[in-house]
C-alpha positions as CSV (number, residue, x, y, z in Angstrom):
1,X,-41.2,-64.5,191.9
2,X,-44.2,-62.4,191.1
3,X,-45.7,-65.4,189.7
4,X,-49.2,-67.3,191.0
5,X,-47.6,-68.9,193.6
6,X,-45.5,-66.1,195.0
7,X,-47.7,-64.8,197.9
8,X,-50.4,-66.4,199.8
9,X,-48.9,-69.4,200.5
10,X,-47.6,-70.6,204.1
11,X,-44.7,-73.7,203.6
12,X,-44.3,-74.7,207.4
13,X,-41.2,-76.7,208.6
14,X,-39.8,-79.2,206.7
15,X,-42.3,-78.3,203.6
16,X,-39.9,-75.9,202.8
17,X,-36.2,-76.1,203.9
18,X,-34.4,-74.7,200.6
19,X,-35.4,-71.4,198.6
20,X,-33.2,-71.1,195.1
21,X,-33.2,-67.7,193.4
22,X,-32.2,-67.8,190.6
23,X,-30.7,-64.0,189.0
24,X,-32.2,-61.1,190.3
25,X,-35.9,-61.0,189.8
26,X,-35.8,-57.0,188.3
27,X,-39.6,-56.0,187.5
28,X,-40.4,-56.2,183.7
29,X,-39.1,-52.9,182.2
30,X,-41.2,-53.1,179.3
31,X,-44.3,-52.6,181.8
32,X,-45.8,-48.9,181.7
33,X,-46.0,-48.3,185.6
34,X,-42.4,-49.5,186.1
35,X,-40.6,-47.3,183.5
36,X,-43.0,-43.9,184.8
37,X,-42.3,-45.2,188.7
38,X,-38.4,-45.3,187.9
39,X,-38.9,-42.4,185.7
40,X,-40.9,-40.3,188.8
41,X,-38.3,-41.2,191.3
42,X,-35.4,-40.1,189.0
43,X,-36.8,-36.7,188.9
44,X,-37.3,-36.1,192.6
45,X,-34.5,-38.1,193.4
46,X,-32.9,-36.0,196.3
47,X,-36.1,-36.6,197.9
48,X,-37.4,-40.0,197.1
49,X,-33.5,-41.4,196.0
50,X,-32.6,-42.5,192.1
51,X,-35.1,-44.3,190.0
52,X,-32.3,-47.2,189.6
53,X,-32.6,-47.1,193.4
54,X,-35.9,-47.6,193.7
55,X,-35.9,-50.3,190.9
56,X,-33.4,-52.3,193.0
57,X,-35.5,-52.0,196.1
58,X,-38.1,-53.7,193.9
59,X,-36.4,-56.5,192.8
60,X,-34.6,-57.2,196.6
61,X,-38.5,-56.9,198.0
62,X,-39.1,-59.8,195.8
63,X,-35.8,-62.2,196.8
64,X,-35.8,-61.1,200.2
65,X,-40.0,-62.1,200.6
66,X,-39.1,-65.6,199.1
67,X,-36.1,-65.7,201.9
68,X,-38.8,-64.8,204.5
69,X,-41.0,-67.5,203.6
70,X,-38.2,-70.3,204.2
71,X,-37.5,-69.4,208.2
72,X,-40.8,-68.8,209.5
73,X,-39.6,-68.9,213.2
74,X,-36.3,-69.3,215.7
75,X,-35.8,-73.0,215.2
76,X,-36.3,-73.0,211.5
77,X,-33.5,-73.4,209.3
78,X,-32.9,-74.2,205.8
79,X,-30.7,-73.1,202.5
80,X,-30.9,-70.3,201.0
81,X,-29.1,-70.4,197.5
82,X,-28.7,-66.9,195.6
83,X,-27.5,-68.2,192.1
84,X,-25.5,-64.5,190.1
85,X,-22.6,-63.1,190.7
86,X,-24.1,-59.7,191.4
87,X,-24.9,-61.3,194.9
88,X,-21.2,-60.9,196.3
89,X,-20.9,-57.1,194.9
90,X,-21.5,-55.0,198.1
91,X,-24.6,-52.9,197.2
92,X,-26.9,-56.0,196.3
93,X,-25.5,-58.1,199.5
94,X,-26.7,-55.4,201.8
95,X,-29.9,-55.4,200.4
96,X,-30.3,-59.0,202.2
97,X,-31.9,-59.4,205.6
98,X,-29.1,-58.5,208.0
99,X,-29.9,-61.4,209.8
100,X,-28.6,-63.2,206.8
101,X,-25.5,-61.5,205.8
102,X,-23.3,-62.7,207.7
103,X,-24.1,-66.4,206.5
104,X,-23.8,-65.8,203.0
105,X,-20.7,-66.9,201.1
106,X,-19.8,-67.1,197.7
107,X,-18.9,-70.3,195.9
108,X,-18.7,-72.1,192.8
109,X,-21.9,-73.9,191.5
110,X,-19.8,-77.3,191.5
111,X,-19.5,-76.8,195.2
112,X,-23.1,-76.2,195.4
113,X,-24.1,-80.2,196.3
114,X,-21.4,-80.7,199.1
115,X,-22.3,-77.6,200.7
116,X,-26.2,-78.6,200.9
117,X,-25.1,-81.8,201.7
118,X,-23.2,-80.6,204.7
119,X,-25.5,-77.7,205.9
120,X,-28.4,-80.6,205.7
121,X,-26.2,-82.9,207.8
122,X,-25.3,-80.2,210.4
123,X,-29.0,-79.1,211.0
124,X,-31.7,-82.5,210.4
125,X,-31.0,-84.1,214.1
């Protein structure tokens, strides 16, 4: 996320039918224009909302592109794994696409394999 690869490319179909994130992909806080944007927004916040909103926004633009580039259409379909616990608090899990919500469920990473392997199983026909 953020990387070389992260925008630009178009993975049609069945070149893409899993996306894996992996944490929450925050933007470096170490970088000069993400501590003064958090900063800016903290001090305007009633109008613009908090600078640790903002930040959050940032970071969910970033999972919530790589979701959007695993359906591209109505028949798509594939697996979208959200791997940190701060998925199932509240805040973060409306942050997904609505679309999505109401498919995502929490479970442990040993699970993980039978629950691909079924989804997999219920959707390649």
């Amino acid at each position: 996320m953020r990387g070389r690869s992260s925008e630009g490319v178009d993975f049609l179909d069945d070149c893409a039918r899993a996306v894996v994130v992996v944490g929450i992909p925050y933007p470096p806080l170490y970088e000069t224009s993400v501590r003064l944007k958090r900063a800016f927004n903290q001090d305007h916040a009633a109008l613009l909302g908090s600078g640790d909103d903002w930040y959050a926004a940032e970071a969910f633009r970033a999972v919530n592109q790589a979701i959007g580039r695993l359906i591209r259409h109505q028949k798509d379909y594939g697996a979208v794994v959200l791997l940190d616990h701060r998925y199932n608090v509240l805040k973060f899990r409306q942050m997904t696409p609505a679309w999505l919500q109401p498919w995502l469920k929490s479970a442990a990473l040993a699970d993980a394999p039978g629950l691909l392997h079924q989804f997999f199983c219920r959707h390649h026909s």
